[in-house]
N, C-alpha and C positions, 0 to 999 in steps of 0.2 A: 267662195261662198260658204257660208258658215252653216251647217243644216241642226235640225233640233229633230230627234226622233224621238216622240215619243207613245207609250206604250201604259195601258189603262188597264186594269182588271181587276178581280175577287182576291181575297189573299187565300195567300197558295198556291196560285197560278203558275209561280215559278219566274215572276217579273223581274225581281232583282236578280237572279242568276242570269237569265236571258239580256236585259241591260247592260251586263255589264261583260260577257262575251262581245254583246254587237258591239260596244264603245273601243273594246280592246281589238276587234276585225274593222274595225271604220275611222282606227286612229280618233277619236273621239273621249271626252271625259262623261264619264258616267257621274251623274248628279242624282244624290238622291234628296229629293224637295225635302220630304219631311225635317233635314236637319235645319233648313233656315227655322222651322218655326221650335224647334227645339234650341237655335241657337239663339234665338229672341226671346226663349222661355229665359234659359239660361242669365241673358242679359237683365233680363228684369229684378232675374234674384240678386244680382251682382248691385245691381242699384241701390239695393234695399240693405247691403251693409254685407253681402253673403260672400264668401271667398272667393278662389279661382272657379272651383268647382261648384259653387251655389249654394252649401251650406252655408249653416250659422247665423243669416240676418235676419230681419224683420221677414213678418208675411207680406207677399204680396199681394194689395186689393186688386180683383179681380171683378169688384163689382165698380172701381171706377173703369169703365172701359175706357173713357174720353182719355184719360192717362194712359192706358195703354198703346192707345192706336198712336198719340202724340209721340210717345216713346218707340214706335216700332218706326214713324219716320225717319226719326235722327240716326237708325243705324246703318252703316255704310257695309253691304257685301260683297265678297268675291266668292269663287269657286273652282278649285281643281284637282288634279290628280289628287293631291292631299288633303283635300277636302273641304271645309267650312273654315273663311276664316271674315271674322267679324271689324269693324274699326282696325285693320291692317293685322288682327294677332288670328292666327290657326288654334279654334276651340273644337275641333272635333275630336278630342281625346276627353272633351268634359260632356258632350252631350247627351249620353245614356247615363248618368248619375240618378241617385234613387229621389235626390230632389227635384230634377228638370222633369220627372218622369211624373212626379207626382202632380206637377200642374198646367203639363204642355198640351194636354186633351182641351179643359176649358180656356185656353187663350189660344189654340189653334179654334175655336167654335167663335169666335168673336168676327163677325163676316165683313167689318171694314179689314182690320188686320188681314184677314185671307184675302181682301182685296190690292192692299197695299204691296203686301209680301209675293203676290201675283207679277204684281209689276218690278217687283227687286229681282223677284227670280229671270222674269222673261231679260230685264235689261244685261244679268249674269250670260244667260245661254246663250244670249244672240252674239256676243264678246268670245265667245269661246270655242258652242258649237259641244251640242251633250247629246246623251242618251240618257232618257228619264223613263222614268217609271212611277204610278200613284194610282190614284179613282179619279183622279178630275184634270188631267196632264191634255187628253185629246178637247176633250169639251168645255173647259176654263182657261186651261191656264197657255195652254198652246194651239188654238182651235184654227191656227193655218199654216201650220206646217202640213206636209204635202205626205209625211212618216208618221200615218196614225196609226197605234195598232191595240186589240183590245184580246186582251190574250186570258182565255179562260179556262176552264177546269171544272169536272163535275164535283160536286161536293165530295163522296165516295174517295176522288184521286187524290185531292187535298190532303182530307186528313188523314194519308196512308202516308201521305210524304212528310208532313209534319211528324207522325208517329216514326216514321222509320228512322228522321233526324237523332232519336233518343235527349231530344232535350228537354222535353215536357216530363212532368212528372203524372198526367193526367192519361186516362187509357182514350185507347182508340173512339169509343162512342161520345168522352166525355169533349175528346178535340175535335170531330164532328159538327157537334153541339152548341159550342163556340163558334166556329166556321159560319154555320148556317146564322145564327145569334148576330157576327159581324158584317154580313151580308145585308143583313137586314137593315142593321145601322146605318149601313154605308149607301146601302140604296133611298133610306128616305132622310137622308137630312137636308137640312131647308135651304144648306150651302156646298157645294163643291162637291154634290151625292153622285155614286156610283152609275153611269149608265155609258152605252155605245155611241159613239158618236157615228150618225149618217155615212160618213164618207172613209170609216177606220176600215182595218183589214182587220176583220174578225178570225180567231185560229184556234181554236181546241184543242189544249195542248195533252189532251188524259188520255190518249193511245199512243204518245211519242216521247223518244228522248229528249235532251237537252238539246243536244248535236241536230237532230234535226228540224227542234223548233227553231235552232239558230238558222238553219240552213235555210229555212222558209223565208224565212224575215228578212235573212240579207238580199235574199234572191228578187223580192219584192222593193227592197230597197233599188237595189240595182238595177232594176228593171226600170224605172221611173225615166230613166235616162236623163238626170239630172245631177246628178252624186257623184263625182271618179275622185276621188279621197282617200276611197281604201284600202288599205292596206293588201295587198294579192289581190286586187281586184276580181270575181269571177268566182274565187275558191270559194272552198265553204268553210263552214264552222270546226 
C-alpha cells in the first residue's frame, strides 16, 4: 500500500527539514508540491518563445486565464527522488530561475489551476507513495490520508531559525515582520488558506529538536498500525 503523509504548517515550522528525514526513515520520496506549479510556470514561459530556463520570450497573459488552465491540462507529470520532471524531461534544475520566480505567485492564485494541479499531484503520490509538505496538503489537496500532521512554531522561534540560517540579509525583527505579514496571507486566501485540519496531529515544534520532532512523527506514524514500510521499523530519527 502506497501511504501519503502529509504535513501542513506556518513557514518556519521546520516542514521541509522534517519531510524529508521522514521520506528518508519511511523509504518514501519526499515531494515538494510547490515545484509542480513552478514547473507549470516555467512551461508557460517556454511556450511563449523563452529557453530551457524561461528567459527571453514573449510575456505571459496572465489575464487570459481560460489559456492557462487549458495549458496546465495538456501537461503530463511525474515525481521522484530527482524530482520534477514535466512531458518525460527532469526540469528541476530550471525551476527557482529569476523568471519563474517572477510570475509563479499570480498563476499558482488562479483556483481552477490549483484545482487541476490538485488532482496531477494526488494521481503522482498515490503512484509512488511521498511525504509532503505545504498550507493546504491536510485540508485540500490530501484530506484522507490517515498521516496528517500540522506542525507549528511560535513566531519568536521562526524567525530566530531563519536569522540563525545567515541567509537573509534582513535583521532579526525585520524577518519577524515578514513571518507574521506571511501568516496572514496564507491564512486568508480565498483558495488553499492556511488552517488545521479536524483530524491532523497538531505538534509545536518551538521547544524541540529536529531529532525529536522526527521522533514524534514517526512514532505516530507507527503507531496507526497500518504502515510496516520502514525502514528500521521502531527506531527513531
Amino acid at each position: 500500500m502506497k501511504i501519503i503523509v502529509a504535513i501542513d504548517g506556518p513557514a518556519g515550522a521546520g516542514k521541509s527539514t522534517i519531510a524529508k528525514k521522514l521520506a528518508e526513515k519511511l523509504n518514501l520520496v519526499f515531494m515538494n508540491t510547490g515545484s509542480f506549479y513552478r514547473g507549470l510556470t516555467l512551461m508557460l514561459l517556454r511556450s511563449k518563445g523563452a529557453d530551457a530556463a524561461g528567459s527571453g520570450g514573449e510575456k505571459v497573459d496572465l489575464k487570459d486565464t481560460q489559456a492557462v488552465i487549458d495549458f496546465t491540462e495538456t501537461l503530463s507529470f511525474e515525481y521522484s527522488s530527482e524530482g520534477l520532471s514535466i512531458n518525460g524531461e527532469n526540469v528541476e534544475k530550471y525551476l527557482r530561475t529569476d523568471t519563474v520566480e517572477s510570475i509563479v505567485s499570480p498563476v499558482s492564485a488562479i483556483p481552477e489551476v490549483r484545482r487541476i494541479l490538485n488532482k496531477k499531484i494526488r494521481a503522482v503520490a498515490e503512484k509512488t507513495g511521498v511525504v509532503c509538505e505545504g498550507r493546504d496538503m491536510t485540508t485540500v489537496v490530501f484530506p484522507d490520508t490517515p498521516f496528517k500532521f500540522y506542525l507549528d512554531a511560535s513566531v519568536e522561534t521562526r524567525a530566530m531559525r531563519r536569522f540563525a540560517q545567515g541567509t537573509s540579509s534582513l535583521s532579526l525583527e525585520e524577518i519577524r515582520e515578514s513571518i507574521e505579514q506571511r501568516d496572514a496571507l496564507d491564512r486568508n486566501k480565498v483558495e488553499g488558506s492556511l488552517r488545521i485540519a479536524p483530524d491532523a496531529f497538531y505538534l509545536d515544534s518551538s521547544g524541540l529538536t529536529i531529532d525529536e520532532v522526527c521522533d514524534i512523527m514517526l512514532a505516530e506514524i507507527l503507531g496507526k498500525g497500518i504502515y510496516n514500510g520502514a525502514e528500521g521499523s521502531g527506531k527513531g530519527c
